[in-house]
N, C-alpha and C positions, 0 to 999 in steps of 0.2 A: 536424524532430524526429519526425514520424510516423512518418517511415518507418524507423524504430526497431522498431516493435511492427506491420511488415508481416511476413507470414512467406512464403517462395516457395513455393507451391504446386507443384510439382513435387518438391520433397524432402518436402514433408509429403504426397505419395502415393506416393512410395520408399520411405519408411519405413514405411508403415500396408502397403504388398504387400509387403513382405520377411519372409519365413518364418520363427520363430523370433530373428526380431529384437530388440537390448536395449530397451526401451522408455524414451523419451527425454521426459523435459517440460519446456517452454520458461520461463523467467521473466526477467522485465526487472530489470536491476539496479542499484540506486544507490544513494548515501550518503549518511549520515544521521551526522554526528558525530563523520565518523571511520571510522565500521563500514559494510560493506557489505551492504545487505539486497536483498531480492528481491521481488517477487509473480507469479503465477503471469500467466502472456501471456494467458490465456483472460479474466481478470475488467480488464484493461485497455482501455478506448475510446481512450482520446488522452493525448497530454502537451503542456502550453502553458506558455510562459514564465508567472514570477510578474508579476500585474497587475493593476492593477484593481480588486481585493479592497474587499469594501465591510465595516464592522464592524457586528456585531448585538450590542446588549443583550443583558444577563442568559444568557448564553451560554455555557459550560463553558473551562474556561481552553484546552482543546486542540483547541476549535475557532477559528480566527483569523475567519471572518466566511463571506461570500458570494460568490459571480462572478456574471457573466451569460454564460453557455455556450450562442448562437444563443436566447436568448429563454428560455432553463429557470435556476432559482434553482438552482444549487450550492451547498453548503456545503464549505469547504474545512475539513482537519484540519491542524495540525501536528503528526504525527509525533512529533516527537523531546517534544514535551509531555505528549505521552500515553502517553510511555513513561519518564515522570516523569523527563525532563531539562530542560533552561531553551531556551526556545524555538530555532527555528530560524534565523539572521540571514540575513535576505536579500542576497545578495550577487549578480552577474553569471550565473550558472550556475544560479541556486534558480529550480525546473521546479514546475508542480503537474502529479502524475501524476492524471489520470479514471480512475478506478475503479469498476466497475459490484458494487452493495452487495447481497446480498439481503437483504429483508424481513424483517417475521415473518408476512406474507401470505404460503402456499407460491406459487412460480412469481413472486411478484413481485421488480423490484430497484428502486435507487435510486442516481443518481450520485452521488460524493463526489469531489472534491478532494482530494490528498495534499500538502501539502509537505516536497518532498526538497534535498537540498544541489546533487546534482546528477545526470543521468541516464548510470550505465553504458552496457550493453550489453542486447542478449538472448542469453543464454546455453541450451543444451540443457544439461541437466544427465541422466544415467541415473537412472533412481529408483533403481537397486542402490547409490549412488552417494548416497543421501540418509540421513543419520543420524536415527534419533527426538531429539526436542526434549531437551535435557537436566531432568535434575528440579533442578538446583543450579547456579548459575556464571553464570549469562545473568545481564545486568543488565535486563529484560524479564520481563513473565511467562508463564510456560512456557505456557500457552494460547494465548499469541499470537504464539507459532513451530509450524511446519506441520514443521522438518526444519531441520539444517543441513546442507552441503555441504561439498565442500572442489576449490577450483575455482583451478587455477594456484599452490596452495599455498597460499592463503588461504582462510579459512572465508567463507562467504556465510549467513546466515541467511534462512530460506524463513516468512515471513508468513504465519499464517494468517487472510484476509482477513472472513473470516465473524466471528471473534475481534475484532478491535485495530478493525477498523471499525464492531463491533455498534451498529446503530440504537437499540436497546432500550437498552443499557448508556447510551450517549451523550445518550440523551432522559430516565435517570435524573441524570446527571451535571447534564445542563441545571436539572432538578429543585431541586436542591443548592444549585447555583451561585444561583438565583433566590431561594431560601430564605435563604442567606446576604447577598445584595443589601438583604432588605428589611428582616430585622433590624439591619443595619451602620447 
């Protein structure tokens, strides 16, 4: 499955020397419930089958737990929970996508775990080619689409990962979730 989110270097220096060229960005694509979402190929490390998964206390409901990724603590997300639907079922095909998060340190990141249903493709999409996020209709919140598409006749929704992954939001949510632990 890596080699999913390898890109040939030789078309990504055709494209960057062609003069007046449409400008193209890559994203990985895959399913989530049904609907096809995306995130952009830059903030992606790796994708590895579901495994392993350890569970953490006091933890916000759309984080499912932790991995061990060569010796670093991951926290993985479910997706489709934090996008206020009922979890994800682990089936044959459920991937965690690595996702490199930034901070609220400028210049720093932090890995995350995604669980998806299952992993599309990489797609180029044109940015001419990318709609603004709608203000109504998504069943998501509109901060946490970057654009949608329309790719083979079907709409692709484009993530914005700075949004639906915020560390700060998630560490409030943790908050929350801890709060309501101890008074229950």
């Amino acid at each position: 499955m890596n080699a999913l989110v390898q890109t040939n270097a030789k078309t990504v220096a055709a494209q960057a020397g062609a003069v007046g060229a449409v400008e193209e960005k890559q994203y990985l694509t895959f399913m989530l419930g049904g609907e096809m979402f995306s995130l952009s190929i830059l903030c992606i490390k790796e994708i590895i089958w579901y495994a392993n998964l350890t569970e953490v206390p006091m933890m916000p409901a759309c984080i499912r737990g932790v991995i061990n990724l060569r010796g670093a603590v991951v926290p993985v997300m479910d997706l489709s929970n934090r996008f206020g639907k009922p979890s994800t079922p682990v089936v044959k095909s459920t991937c965690i996508v690595i996702v490199e998060v930034p901070t609220a340190v400028e210049g720093e990141h932090q890995n995350m775990g995604v669980v998806v249903d299952s992993v599309q493709a990489v797609l180029e999409i044109p940015t001419a080619e990318i709609e603004p996020a709608p203000s109504f209709g998504a069943r998501i919140r509109s901060e946490f689409i970057e654009g949608i598409a329309k790719v083979g006749g079907k709409f692709v929704i484009l993530l914005n990962v700075g949004k639906v992954l915020s560390m700060e939001e998630i560490g409030q949510m943790g908050q929350v979730a801890a709060m309501a632990e101890l008074e229950g």
